[in-house]
C-alpha positions as CSV (number, residue, x, y, z in Angstrom):
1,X,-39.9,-40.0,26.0
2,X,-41.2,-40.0,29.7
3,X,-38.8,-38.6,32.5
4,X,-38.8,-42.1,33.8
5,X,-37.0,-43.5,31.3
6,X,-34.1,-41.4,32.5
7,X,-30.6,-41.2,30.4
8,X,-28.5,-44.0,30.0
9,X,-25.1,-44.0,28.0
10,X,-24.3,-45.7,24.7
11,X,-23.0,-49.0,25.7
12,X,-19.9,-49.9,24.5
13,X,-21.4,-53.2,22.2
14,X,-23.4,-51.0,20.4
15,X,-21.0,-48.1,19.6
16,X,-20.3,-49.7,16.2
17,X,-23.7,-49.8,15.7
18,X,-24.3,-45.7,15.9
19,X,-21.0,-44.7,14.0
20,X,-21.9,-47.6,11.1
21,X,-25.4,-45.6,10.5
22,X,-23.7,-42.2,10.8
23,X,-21.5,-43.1,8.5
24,X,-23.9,-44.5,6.3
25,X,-25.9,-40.8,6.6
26,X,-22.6,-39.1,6.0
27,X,-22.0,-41.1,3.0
28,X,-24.9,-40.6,0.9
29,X,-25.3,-37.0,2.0
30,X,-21.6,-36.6,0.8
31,X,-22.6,-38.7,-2.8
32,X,-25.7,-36.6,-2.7
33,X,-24.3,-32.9,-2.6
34,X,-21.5,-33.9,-5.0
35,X,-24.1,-35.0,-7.7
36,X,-26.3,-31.9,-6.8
37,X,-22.9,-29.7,-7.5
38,X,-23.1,-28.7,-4.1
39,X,-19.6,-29.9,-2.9
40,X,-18.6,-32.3,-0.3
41,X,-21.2,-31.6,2.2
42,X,-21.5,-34.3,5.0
43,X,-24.2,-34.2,8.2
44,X,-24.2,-32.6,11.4
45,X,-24.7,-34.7,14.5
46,X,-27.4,-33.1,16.7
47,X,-28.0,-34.3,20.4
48,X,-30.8,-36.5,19.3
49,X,-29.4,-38.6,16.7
50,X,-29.2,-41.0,19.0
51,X,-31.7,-41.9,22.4
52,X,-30.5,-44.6,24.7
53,X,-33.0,-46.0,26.5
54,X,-34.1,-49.3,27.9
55,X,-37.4,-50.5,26.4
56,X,-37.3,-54.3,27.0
57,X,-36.8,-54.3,30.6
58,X,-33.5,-56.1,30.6
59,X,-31.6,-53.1,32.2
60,X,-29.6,-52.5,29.0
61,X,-29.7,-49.6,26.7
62,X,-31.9,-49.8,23.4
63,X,-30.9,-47.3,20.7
64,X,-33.3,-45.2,18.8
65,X,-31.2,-43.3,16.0
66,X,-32.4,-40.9,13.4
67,X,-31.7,-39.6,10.5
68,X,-33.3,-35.9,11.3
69,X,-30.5,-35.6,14.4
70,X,-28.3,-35.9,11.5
71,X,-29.0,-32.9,8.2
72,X,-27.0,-32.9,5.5
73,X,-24.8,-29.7,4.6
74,X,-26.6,-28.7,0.9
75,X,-29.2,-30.7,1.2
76,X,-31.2,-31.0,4.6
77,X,-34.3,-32.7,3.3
78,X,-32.0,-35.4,1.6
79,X,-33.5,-38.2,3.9
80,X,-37.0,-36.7,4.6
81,X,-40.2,-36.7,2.7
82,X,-43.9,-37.4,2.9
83,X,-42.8,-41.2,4.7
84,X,-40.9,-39.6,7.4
85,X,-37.0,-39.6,8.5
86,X,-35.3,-42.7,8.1
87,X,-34.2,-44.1,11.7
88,X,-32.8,-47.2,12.9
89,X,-33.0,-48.9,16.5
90,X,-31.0,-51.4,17.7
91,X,-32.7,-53.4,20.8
92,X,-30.6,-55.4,23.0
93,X,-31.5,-59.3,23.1
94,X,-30.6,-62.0,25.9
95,X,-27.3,-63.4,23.8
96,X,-25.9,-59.7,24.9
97,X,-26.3,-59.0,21.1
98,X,-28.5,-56.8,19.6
99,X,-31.2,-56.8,16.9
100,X,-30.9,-53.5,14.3
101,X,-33.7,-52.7,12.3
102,X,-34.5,-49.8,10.2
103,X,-37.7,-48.4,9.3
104,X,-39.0,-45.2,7.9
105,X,-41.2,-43.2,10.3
106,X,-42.6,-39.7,10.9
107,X,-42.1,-40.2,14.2
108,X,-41.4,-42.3,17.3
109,X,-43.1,-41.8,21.1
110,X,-42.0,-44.0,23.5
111,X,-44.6,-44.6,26.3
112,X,-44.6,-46.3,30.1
113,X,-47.5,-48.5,30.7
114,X,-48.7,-50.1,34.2
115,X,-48.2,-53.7,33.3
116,X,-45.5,-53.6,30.3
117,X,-43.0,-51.7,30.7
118,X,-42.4,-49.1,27.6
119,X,-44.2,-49.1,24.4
120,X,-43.2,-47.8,21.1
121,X,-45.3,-45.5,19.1
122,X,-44.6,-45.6,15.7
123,X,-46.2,-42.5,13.0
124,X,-46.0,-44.2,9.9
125,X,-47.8,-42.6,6.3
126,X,-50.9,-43.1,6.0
127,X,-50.8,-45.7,3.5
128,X,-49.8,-47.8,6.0
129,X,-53.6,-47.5,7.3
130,X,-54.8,-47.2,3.8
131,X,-55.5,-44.0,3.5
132,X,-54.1,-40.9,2.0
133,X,-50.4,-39.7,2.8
134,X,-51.2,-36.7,4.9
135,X,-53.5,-38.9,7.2
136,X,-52.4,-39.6,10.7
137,X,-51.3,-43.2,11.0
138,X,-50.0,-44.6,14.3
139,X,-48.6,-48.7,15.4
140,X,-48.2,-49.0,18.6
141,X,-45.5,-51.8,19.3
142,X,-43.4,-53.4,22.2
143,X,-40.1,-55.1,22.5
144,X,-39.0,-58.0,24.2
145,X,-35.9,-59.2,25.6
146,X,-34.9,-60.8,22.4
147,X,-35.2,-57.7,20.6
148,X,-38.3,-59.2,18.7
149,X,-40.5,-56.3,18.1
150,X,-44.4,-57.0,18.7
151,X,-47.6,-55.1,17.1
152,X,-50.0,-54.3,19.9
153,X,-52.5,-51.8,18.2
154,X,-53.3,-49.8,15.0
155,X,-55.0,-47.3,17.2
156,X,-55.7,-45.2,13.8
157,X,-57.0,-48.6,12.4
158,X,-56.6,-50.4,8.9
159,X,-58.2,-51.0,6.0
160,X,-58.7,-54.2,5.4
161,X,-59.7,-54.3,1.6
162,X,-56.7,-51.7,0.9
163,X,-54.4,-54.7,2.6
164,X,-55.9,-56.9,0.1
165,X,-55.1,-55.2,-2.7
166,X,-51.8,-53.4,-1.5
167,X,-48.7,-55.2,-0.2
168,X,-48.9,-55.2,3.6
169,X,-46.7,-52.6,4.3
170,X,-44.3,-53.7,7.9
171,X,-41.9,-51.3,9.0
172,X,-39.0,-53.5,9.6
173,X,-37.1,-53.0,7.2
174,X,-33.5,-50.5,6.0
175,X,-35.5,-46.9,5.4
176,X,-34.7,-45.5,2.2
177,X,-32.4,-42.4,1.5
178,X,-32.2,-40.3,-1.9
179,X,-28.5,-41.3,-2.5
180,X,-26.8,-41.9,-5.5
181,X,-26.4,-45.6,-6.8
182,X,-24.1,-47.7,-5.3
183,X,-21.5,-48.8,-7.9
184,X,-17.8,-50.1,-8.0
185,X,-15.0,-50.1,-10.8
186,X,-15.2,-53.3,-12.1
187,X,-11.6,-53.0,-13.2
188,X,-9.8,-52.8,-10.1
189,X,-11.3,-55.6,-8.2
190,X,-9.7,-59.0,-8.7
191,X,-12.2,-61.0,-11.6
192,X,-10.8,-64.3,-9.8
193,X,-12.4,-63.5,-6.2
194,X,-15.8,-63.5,-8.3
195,X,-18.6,-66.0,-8.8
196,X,-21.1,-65.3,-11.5
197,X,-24.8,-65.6,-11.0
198,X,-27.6,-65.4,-13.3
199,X,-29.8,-62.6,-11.3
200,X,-33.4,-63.0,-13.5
201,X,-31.0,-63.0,-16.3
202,X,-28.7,-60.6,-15.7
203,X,-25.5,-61.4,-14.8
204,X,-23.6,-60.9,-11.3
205,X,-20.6,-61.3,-9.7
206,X,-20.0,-62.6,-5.9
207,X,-17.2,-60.7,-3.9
208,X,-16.5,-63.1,-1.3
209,X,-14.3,-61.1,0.4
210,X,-15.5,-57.6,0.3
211,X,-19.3,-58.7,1.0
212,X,-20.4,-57.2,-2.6
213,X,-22.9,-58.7,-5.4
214,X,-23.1,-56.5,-8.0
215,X,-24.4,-56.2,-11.8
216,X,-21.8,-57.4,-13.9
217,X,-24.0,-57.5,-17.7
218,X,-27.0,-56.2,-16.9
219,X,-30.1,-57.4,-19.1
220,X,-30.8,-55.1,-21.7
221,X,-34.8,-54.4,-20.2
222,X,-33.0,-52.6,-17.1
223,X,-30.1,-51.1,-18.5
224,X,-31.6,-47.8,-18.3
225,X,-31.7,-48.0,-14.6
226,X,-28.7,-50.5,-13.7
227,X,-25.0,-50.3,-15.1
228,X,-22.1,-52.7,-15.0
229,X,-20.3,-52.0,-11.4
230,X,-24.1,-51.4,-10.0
231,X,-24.1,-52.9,-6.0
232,X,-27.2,-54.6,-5.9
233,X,-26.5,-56.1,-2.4
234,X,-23.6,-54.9,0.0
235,X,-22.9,-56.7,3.3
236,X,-20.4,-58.7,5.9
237,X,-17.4,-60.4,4.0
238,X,-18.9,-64.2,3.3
239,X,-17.3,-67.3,2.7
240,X,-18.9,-70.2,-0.1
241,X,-21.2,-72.1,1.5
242,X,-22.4,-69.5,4.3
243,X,-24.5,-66.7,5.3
244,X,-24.9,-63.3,4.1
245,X,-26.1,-60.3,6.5
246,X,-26.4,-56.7,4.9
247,X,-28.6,-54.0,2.6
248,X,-29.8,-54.9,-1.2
249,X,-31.3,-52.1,-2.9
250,X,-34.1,-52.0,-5.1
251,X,-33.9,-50.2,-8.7
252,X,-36.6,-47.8,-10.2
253,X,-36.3,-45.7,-13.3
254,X,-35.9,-41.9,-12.4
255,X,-35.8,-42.7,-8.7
256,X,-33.0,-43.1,-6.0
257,X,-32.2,-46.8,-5.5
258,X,-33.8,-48.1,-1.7
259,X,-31.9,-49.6,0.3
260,X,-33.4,-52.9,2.8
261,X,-32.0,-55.5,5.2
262,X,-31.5,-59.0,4.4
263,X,-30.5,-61.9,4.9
264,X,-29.8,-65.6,3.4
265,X,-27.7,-68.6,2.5
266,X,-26.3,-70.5,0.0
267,X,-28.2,-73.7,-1.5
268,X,-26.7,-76.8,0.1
269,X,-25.0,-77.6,-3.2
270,X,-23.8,-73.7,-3.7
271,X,-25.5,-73.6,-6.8
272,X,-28.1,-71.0,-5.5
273,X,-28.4,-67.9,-2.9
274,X,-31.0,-66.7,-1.7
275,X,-31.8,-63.3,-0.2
276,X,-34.7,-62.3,1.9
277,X,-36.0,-59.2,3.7
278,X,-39.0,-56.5,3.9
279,X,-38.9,-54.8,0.4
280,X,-39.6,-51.1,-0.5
281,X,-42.8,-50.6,-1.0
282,X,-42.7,-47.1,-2.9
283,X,-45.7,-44.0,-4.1
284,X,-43.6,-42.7,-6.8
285,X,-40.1,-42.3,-6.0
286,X,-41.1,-41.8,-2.4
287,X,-40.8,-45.2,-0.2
288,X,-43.7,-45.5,2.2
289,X,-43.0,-49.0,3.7
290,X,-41.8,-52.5,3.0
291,X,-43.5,-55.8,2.8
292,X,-42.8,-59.3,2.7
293,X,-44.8,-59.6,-0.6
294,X,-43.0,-56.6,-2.3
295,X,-41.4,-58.6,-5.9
296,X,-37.7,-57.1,-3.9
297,X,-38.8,-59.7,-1.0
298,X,-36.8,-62.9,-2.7
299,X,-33.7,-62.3,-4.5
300,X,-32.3,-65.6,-6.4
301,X,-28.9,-66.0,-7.6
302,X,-28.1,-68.6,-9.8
303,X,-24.5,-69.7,-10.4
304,X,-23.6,-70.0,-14.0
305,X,-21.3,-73.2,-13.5
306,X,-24.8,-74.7,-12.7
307,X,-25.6,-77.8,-14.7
């Protein structure tokens, strides 16, 4: 980061944003240790977990947050690999809001140009240039003063027939981390407050109030990888009828479910929801992107009362 971008403080509208991502961190680090047999570990906050610094020009502070300002106790390397650290920004936007995305990077530069103000300079895998993992691979990006983030130059460039036969991998999407499944007692949560769903026929329940959809019978071709209780999305409380905001998380056998923003509705009769964000796009268990044509792009929900 250039001297001129000088210190500013964590303003006070986005100090639920930091604690909700280091809790998040301290969460799956905690999961993670306990299913290692490690014990209850939990991360250490360094001084640059989080960077406040303006980079849209609009004299607020943006947030730059990541996960390698945050190791887990028993297992440091829990949300590191080939891909990078796991980060997430949250760049303020002319409401007084502010627009949170989280991608998976090696690392993150930010620059002061003559005419622009700051650019961001993202080190992504090298699949994102379509080339091998240990290749450098750099976006440079900007932001504007609604937070929408715009690609200026692949300086390492791309390779265009690898983007035709590989999902176009964006980072704009929730970073993965190596944490244990996501699941609730089915049990002890009130049946009534439920909805059921056919999910690509499996079938889900809708916690209205606790912003939870999650695998009630799981078909039988993923029950090796998904149980009953199994969170497949997790999010603000919703109401019938309106709009979900949160993290669904994409299933692969032997691997660590990945987590990714999204958002949606309900169908104007509430018969259907419909989820959309950048999905994991993944090199083994390792996820090394997210694209909009990744199959965990759409998720359709189909309500069972449905005629």
């Amino acid at each position: 980061m250039p001297d001129s971008a000088g210190t500013m403080p964590v303003p006070v509208a986005a100090e639920a944003i930091v604690d909700a991502y280091r809790q998040e961190l301290d969460r799956n680090c905690r999961e993670l240790t306990k299913a290692m047999g490690r014990g209850d570990g939990g991360i250490r906050l360094e001084a640059h977990f989080v960077t406040p610094v303006d980079v849209n020009g609009d004299g607020r502070a943006d947030l730059f947050m990541t996960s390698a300002g945050a190791p887990c106790d028993g297992a440091p390397t829990y949300d590191s690999g080939s891909a990078g650290h796991g980060a997430r920004w949250a760049v303020s936007t002319a409401e007084g809001t502010y627009r949170v995305s989280s991608p998976l990077m090696r690392k993150a530069e930010i620059q002061e140009t003559l005419n622009n103000g700051y650019q961001v300079i993202i080190h992504l895998h090298g699949l994102a240039c379509g080339r091998a993992g240990a290749s450098q691979c750099r976006h440079v990006v900007r932001f504007d003063r609604d937070g929408q983030m715009h690609s200026l130059a692949w300086p390492d460039g791309r390779d265009s027939k690898a983007d035709q036969d590989r999902p176009a991998v964006q980072p704009v999407a929730v970073a993965a981390a190596p944490a244990a499944a996501d699941v609730v007692d089915l049990d002890r949560i009130d049946g009534a407050s439920f909805g059921g769903y056919d999910h690509n026929g499996s079938v889900m329940w809708t916690a209205l109030s606790e912003g939870l959809i999650v695998y009630a019978e799981p078909k039988a071709a993923v029950r090796d990888v998904v149980k009953p209780g199994s969170v497949l999305f997790r999010g603000k409380p919703f109401q019938q009828g309106g709009r979900f905001e949160g993290t669904a998380y994409a299933f692969k056998k032997g691997c660590a479910p990945a987590p990714y923003a999204v958002r949606g509705s309900y169908s104007r009769d509430n018969a259907t929801i419909t989820l959309r964000g950048a999905g994991p796009v993944r090199q083994g268990c390792d996820v090394v992107g997210y694209s909009e044509r990744s199959p965990h792009a759409v998720l359709k929900f189909t309500s069972m009362m449905s005629p």
